[in-house]
Phi, psi and omega in degrees: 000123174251123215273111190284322197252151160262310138280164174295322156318312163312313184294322194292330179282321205278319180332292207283348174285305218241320174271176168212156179333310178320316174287308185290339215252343157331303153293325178291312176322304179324304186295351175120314176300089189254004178229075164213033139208164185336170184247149214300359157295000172268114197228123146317150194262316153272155176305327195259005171296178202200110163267171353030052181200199187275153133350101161239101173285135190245136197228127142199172211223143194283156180207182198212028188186124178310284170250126181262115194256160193044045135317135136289022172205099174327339189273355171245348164279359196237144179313157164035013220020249187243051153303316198278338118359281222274272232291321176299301206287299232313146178227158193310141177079028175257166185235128147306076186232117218216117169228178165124326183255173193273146185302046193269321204220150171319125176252001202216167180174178196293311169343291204278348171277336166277057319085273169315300196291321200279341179274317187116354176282132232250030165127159187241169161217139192244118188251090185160136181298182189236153177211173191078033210297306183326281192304322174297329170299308202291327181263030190031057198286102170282122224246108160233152183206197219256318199155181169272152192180123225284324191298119203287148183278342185340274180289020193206019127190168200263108179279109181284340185184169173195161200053039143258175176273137183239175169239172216185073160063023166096357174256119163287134176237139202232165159313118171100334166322187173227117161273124172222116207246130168206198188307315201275341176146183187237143171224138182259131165245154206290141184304343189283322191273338203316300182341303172273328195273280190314294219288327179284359197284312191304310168290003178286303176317312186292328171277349149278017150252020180268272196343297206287331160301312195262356146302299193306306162315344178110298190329142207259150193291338212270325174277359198235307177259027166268322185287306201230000163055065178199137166188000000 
C-alpha cells in the first residue's frame, strides 16, 4: 500500500488541502467500519471550521455542588475536578474530545481555546455544548458542539479522567484515534484503520479528479465510470 504521508503533520496537511469528511467516512464504511460517525448534532460553531487531529479524550460527570465538604472522593473538593490537567496534558496537533455528562451545561469555552491554542491543539468537540462563542470565532478555534449556551459547568460537573477510552452515542474514541470534522460531522477513524482509510480517500480524491476532467471534456458518466470505477 502506498503511503502518502510521513507524518501526521503531513496527513494533516494534505486532509485539509485535498479531502473533506465525506469522503473519509465513505472508505471506512468500504472497510467495514459503518458506525463511526458522531451524531449530527455535533456542529462547527463557524461552518467553515476544519478539525483534525489525534484524540486526547476527556470523561466527565455531573455533580451538584462546586465543592463537596465530607466527601469520600477527594476529587469533589476540588472546581471542575481535574479539567485544567487534562486541559494542561493536550499536546500539538490533539483533539479536546470530551463526553461522559448530561447535556445542561457548557463543557468548552474562550478560556480554554486561549489555552489550547498555546499548547498547539488542533481543536476541541464536545458532546455538550460550548459558551464564550463570540471570543471562540474571534480566535478562530475549531470548536463543535451542540451550540452555544452560557451555563457554566463549575457547580454542575466535573473532569473524572482523561487519555482514557470515552463514547459519543455508543462510538468508542480511544486515546490516539483520528478526529475529523468539517460542516457535514465529525468522524472518529480508529487508530489501526488511519493507515487504509486516508490512503483510499486521497486516491479517491485524486481520482475524481481525472473524472472530472474527462465528463468536462464530453466522456458519458456510463464511460467514466467503467473507465476509473468513481462516481
Amino acid at each position: 500500500m502506498t503511503t502518502h504521508w510521513k507524518n501526521d503533520k503531513e496527513l494533516f496537511k494534505i486532509a485539509k488541502k485535498e479531502l473533506f469528511v465525506a469522503l473519509v467516512g465513505d472508505v471506512l464504511d468500504k472497510m467495514g467500519y459503518l458506525h463511526q460517525f458522531l451524531p449530527p448534532n455535533l456542529k462547527p460553531l463557524n461552518d467553515d471550521f476544519v478539525v483534525i487531529g489525534r484524540a486526547m479524550p476527556v470523561l466527565e460527570a455531573d455533580v451538584f455542588e462546586e465543592i463537596v465538604d465530607n466527601t469520600n472522593n477527594p476529587l469533589m473538593e476540588k472546581p471542575f475536578g481535574i479539567m485544567f490537567e487534562a486541559l494542561d496534558s493536550l499536546k500539538e496537533d490533539e483533539v479536546y474530545i470530551c463526553s461522559g455528562s448530561s447535556p445542561k451545561y457548557a463543557l468548552w469555552g474562550g478560556l480554554m481555546s486561549t489555552r489550547a491554542i498555546n499548547l498547539g491543539g488542533a481543536g476541541a468537540v464536545v458532546d455538550g455544548w460550548s459558551r464564550d462563542t463570540k471570543e471562540i470565532l474571534n480566535l478562530d478555534f475549531p470548536t463543535f458542539s451542540f451550540g452555544g449556551y452560557a451555563q457554566d459547568q463549575g457547580p454542575r460537573g466535573k473532569v473524572i479522567d482523561y487519555r482514557v477510552p470515552i463514547e459519543i452515542a455508543g462510538i468508542r474514541i480511544n486515546p490516539g484515534d483520528i478526529v475529523y470534522g468539517d460542516v457535514d460531522g465529525v468522524l472518529i477513524v480508529p487508530k489501526e484503520a488511519v493507515k487504509e482509510a486516508f490512503t483510499g480517500a486521497i486516491e479517491k480524491a485524486r481520482g475524481e479528479q481525472l473524472v472530472k476532467k474527462v465528463l468536462e471534456a464530453g466522456m458519458s458518466t456510463v464511460d467514466a465510470f467503467n473507465k476509473f470505477g468513481i462516481m
